[in-house]
C-alpha positions as CSV (number, residue, x, y, z in Angstrom):
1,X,84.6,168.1,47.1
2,X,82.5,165.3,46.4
3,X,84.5,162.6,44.6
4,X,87.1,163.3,48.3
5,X,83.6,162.9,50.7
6,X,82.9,159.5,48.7
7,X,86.3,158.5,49.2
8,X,86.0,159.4,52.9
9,X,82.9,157.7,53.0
10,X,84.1,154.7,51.8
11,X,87.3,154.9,53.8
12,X,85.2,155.1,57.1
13,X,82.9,152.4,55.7
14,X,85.5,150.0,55.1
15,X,86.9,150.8,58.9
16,X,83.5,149.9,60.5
17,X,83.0,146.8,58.3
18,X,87.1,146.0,59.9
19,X,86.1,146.7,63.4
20,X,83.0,144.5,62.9
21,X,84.6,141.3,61.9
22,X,87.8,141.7,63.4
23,X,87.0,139.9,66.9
24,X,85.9,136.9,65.5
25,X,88.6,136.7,63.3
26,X,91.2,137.1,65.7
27,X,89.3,135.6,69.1
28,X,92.3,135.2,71.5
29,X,92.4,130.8,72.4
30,X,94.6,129.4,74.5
31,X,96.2,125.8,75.1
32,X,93.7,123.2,77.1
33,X,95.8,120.7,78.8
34,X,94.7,117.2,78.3
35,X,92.0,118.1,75.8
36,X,93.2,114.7,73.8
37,X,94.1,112.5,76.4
38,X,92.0,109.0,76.5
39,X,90.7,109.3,79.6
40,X,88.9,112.6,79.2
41,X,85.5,113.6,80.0
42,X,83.7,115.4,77.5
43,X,82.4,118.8,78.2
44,X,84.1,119.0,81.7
45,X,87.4,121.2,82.7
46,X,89.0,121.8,85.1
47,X,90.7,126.2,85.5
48,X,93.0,127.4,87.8
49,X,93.5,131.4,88.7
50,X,97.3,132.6,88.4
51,X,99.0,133.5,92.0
52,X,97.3,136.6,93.2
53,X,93.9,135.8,92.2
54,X,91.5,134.7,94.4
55,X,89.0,132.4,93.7
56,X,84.7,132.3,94.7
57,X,81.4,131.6,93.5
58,X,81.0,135.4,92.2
59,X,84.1,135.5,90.4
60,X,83.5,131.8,88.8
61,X,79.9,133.2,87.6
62,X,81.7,135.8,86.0
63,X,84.1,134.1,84.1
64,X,81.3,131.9,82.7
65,X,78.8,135.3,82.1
66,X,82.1,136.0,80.0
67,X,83.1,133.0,78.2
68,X,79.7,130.6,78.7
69,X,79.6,127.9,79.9
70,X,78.1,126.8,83.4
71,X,80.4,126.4,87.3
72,X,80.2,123.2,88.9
73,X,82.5,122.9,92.0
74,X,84.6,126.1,93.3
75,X,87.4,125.2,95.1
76,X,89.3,127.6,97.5
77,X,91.8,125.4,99.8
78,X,94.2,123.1,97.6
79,X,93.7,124.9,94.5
80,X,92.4,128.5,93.3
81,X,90.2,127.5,90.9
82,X,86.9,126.0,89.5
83,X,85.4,123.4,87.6
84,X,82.9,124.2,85.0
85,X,81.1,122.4,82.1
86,X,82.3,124.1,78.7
87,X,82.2,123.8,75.0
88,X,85.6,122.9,73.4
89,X,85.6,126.8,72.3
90,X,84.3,128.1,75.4
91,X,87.3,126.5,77.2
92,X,90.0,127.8,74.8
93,X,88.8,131.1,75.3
94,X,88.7,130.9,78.3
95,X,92.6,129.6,78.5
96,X,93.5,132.8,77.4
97,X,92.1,135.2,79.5
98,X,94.8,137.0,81.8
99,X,93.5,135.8,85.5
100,X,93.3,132.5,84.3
101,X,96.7,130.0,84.7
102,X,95.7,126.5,83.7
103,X,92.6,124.9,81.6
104,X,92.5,121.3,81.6
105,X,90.0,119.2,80.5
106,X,89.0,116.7,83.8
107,X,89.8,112.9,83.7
108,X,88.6,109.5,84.5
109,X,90.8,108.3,87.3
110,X,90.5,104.8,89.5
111,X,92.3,103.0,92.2
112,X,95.2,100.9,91.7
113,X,94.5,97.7,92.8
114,X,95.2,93.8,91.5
115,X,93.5,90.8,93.0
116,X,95.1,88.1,94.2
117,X,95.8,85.5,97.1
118,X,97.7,84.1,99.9
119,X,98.3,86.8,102.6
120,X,101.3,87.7,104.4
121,X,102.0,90.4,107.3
122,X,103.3,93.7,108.3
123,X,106.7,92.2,109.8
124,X,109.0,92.9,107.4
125,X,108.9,96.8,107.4
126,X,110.1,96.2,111.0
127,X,113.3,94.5,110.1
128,X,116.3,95.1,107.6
129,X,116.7,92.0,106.6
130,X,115.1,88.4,105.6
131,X,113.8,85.9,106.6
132,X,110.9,87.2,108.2
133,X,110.5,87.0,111.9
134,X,106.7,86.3,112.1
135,X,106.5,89.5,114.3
136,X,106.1,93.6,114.3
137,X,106.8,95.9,116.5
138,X,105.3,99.3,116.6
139,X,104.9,102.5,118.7
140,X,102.3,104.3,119.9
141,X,100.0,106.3,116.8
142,X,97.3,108.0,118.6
143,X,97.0,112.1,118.6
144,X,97.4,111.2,114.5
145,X,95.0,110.9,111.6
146,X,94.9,109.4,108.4
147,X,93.1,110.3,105.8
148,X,92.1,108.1,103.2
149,X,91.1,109.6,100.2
150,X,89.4,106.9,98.0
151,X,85.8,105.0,98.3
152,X,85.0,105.8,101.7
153,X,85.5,103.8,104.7
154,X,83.1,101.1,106.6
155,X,83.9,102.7,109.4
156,X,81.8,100.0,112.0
157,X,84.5,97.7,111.2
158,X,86.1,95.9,114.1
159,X,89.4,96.6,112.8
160,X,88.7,100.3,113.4
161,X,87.9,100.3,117.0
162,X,85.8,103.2,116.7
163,X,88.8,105.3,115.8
164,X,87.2,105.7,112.3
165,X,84.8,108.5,111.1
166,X,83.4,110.0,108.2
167,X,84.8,113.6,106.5
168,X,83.8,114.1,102.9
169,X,82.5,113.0,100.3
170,X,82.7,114.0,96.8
171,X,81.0,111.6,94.7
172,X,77.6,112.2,96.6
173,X,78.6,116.0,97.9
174,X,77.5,114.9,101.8
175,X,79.2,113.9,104.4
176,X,78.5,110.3,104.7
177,X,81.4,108.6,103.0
178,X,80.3,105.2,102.8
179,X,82.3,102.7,101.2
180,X,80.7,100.9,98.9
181,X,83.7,99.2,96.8
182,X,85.6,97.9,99.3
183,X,88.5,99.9,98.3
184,X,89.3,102.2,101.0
185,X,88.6,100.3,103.8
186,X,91.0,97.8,103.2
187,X,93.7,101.0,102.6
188,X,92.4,102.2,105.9
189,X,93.0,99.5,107.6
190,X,96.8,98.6,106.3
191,X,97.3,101.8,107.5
192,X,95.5,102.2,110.8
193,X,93.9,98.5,111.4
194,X,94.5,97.1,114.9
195,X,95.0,94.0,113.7
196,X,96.1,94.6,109.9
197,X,97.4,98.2,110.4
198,X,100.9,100.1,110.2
199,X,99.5,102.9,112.8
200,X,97.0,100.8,115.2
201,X,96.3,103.7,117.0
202,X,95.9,106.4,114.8
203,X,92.1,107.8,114.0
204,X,91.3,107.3,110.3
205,X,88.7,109.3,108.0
206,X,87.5,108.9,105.1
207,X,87.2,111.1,101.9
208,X,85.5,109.6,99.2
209,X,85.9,110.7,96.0
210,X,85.5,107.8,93.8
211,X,82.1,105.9,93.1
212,X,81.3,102.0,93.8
213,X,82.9,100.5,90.7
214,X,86.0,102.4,92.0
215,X,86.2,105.1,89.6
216,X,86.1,108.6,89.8
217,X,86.7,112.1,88.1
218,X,90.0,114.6,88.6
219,X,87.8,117.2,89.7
220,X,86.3,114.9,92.4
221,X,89.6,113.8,93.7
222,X,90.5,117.4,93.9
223,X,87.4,118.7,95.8
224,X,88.6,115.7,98.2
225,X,92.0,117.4,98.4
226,X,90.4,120.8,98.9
227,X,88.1,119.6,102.1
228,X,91.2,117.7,103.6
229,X,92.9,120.7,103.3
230,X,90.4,122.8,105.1
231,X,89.8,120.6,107.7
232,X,93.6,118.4,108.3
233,X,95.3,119.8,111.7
234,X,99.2,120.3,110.3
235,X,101.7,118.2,112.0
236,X,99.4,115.7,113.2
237,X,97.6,114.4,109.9
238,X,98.7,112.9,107.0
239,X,96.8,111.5,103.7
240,X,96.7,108.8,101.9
241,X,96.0,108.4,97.8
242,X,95.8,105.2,96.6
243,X,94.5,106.0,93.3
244,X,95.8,107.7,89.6
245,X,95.4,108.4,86.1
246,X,97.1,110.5,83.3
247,X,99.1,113.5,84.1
248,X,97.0,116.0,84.9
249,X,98.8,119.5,86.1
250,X,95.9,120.9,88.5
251,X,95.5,117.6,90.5
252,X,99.4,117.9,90.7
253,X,99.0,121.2,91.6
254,X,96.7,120.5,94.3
255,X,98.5,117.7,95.9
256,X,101.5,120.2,96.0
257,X,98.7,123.2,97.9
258,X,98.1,121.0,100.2
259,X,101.4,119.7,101.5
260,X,102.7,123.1,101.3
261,X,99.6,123.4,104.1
262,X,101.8,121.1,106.3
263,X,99.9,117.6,105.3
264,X,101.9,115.0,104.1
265,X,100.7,112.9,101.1
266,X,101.4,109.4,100.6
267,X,100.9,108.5,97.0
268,X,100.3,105.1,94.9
269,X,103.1,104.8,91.9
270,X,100.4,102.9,90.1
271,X,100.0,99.1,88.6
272,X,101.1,99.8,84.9
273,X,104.6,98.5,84.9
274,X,105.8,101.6,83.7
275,X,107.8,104.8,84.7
276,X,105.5,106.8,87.1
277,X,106.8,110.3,85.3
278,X,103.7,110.7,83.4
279,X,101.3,109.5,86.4
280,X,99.4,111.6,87.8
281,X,99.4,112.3,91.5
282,X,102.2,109.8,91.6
283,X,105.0,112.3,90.0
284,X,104.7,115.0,92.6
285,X,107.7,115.1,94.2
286,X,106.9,116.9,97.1
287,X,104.5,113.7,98.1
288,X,106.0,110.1,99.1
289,X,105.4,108.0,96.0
290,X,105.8,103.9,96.9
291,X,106.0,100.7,95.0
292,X,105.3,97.4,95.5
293,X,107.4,94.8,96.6
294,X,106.7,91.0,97.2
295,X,107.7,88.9,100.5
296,X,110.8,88.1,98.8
297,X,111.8,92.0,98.6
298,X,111.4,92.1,94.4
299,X,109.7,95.0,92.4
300,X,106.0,93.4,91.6
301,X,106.4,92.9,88.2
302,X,103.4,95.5,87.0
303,X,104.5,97.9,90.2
304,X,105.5,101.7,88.3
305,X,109.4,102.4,88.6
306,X,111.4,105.5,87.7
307,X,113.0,108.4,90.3
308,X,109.7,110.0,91.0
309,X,109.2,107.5,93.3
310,X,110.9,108.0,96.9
311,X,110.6,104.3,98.2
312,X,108.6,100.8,98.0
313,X,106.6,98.8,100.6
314,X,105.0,95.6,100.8
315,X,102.4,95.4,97.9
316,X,102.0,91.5,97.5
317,X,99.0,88.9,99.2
318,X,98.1,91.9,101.8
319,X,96.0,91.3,103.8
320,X,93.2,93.8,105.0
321,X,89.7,94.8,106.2
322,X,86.9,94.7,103.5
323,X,83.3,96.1,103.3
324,X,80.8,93.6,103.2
325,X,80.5,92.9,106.7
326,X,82.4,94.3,110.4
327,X,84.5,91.6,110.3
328,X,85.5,90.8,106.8
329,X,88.7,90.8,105.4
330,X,89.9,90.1,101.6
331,X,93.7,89.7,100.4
332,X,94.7,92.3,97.0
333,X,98.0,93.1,95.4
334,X,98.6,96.8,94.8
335,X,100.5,99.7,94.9
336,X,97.3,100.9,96.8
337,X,98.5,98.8,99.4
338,X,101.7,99.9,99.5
339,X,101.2,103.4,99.6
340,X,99.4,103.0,103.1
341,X,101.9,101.5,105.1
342,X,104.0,104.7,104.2
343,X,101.0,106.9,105.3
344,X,101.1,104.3,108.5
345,X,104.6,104.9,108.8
346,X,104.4,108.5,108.6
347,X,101.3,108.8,111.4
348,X,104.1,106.4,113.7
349,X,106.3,109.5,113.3
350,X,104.7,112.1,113.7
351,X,103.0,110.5,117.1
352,X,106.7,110.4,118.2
353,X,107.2,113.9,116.8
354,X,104.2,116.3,116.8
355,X,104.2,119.3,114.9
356,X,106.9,118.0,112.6
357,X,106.8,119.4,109.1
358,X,106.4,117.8,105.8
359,X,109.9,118.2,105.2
360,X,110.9,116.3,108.3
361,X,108.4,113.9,107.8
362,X,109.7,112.9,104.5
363,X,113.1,113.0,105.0
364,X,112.6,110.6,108.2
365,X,110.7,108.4,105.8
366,X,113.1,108.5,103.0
367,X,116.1,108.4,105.2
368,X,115.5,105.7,107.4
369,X,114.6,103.1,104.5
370,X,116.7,99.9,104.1
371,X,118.5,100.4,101.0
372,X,120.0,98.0,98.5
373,X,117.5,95.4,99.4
374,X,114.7,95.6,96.7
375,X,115.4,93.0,93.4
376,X,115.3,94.7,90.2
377,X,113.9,97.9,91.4
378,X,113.2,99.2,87.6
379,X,115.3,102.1,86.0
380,X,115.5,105.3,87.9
381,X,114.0,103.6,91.1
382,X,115.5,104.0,94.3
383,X,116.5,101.3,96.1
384,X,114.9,101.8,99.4
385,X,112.5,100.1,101.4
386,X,110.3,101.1,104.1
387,X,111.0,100.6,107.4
388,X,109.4,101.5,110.8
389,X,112.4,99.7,113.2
């Protein structure tokens, strides 16, 4: 009997050893998105919950009891999901746990802007055709907000009238979004400006989610996303982002959220001179994604192409309101600037038609465009330009 007990021993000894090493042999990972891309931040991600999980500050601290690591901003609005600081092998583990739909490690992102000169005006989003007249016509815009997501607003500037205000912002977590780049005021005021301005009635606010130097994080643009989604009244709001980076699936995500929250989203295509497929928010294609175009009605040379964009607007020498004083004003090239006269545009609409959906929005945006106009749109693009007429 005893030679079969020390075989039974050693059977049962062998099992525990097994049971003892087996986890860390076989610890379940899972894919993080973006863990390679250039413009990642190190030790920051970015996890989304799959449909049917809700997200809060409990269940955030849990996941991180679990896997390690510590929560940094819980969002609840545009996305269901967190952002946390993590070890490379914390966040793989944590990709695979079974609530958990997306890791992704957070990015750099910054607005889309190009300097340049010699101004020209809003009149040629009022007409089909060249030559310009010298003159715009516009309807009525107030009952509407824009929000600008980006580097805040000066909102004392004349060019405002008062109709501008403060929401969010992100980079300082308080709710005085100062501008302090210059940035978003001169987006604010292409799209709502009295005198430089699409919609010169509309009320503007601003969200700022990227710093001074003009550069922010995903997860910062996304808590910006989040509060506009909290706090935007459907049908009578639409947003602006003039900014972008690498793809990134949970600021896509978010963008998505929030429109499906009745909140249209106008969107940069970006400055690269490349197809806007892998730019992220640009390729959502539930938003309005716009190029640039130059008074002569040509694709700016390093304006993003490809058929995730919907339409282009001026982008050229625009003219705008600028930070340094009340009454300053400073001339850029961008698809920054472009993307505002769509968000303009849309808060004209949905003055004229409140309540109207994203849908409608869009469509009326998309559908009332001059086509065949716009010189060497790039492959894939449409050929459609904004217009307000």
């Amino acid at each position: 009997m005893r030679p079969t007990a020390t075989r039974a021993a050693a059977v049962l000894v062998g099992t525990a050893l097994a049971v003892a090493v087996t986890p860390s042999a076989a610890e379940a990972t899972g894919t993080v998105l973006n863990a390679d891309s250039p413009t990642a931040i190190a030790g920051t991600y970015l996890i989304t919950l799959k449909d049917g999980n809700q997200i809060d500050r409990s269940r955030a601290d849990r996941l991180a009891q679990r896997y390690g690591g510590d929560v940094g901003r819980v969002f609840g609005h545009a996305i269901e999901g967190y952002t946390a600081t993590l070890t490379a092998r914390q966040a793989a583990r944590l990709a695979a746990d079974p609530s958990v739909a997306t890791v992704e490690a957070d990015q750099t992102v910054r607005v889309t802007d190009t300097q340049t000169s010699a101004p020209w005006g809003l009149d040629r989003i009022d007409q089909r055709a060249l030559p310009l007249s010298g003159t715009y016509t516009y309807g009525p815009s107030s009952g509407v907000t824009v929000y600008v997501v980006d580097t805040g607003i000066t909102i004392g500037h004349q060019d405002f009238g008062g109709r501008a205000s403060y929401g969010y912002d992100a980079v300082d977590n308080d709710a005085v979004a100062q501008d302090g780049n210059g940035h978003g005021t001169f987006v604010a005021g292409v799209a709502a400006g009295s005198t430089y301005g699409v919609a010169k009635s509309a009320s503007v606010v601003g969200v700022r989610v990227l710093n001074n130097s003009g550069s922010g994080t995903t997860a910062g643009v996304i808590a910006g996303i989040d509060w506009v989604t909290a706090n935007a009244v459907p049908g009578r709001s639409v947003a602006n982002l003039s900014l972008g980076g690498g793809a990134s699936t949970t600021l896509d995500a978010a963008v998505r959220r929030s429109i499906t929250a009745g909140i249209p989203y106008a969107i940069a295509a970006g400055n690269s001179g490349v197809n806007a497929a892998n730019t992220s928010p640009a390729r959502v294609t539930q938003a309005l994604t716009v190029g640039a175009t130059d008074r002569n009605d040509a694709k700016a040379s390093w304006s993003n192409y490809g058929s995730v964009l919907d339409l282009f607007a001026p982008g050229v020498s625009i003219t705008s309101a600028w930070r340094t004083s009340n009454t300053a004003t400073y001339t850029g090239s961008g698809t920054s600037f472009s993307s505002p006269h769509v968000a303009g545009a849309a808060a004209l609409y949905l003055a004229a038609n409140p309540g109207a959906s994203v849908t409608t929005v869009n469509a009326a945006i998309v559908n009332n465009a001059t086509t065949g106009v716009v010189t060497s749109p790039g492959s894939g693009s449409p050929n459609r330009l904004l217009y307000v007429g």
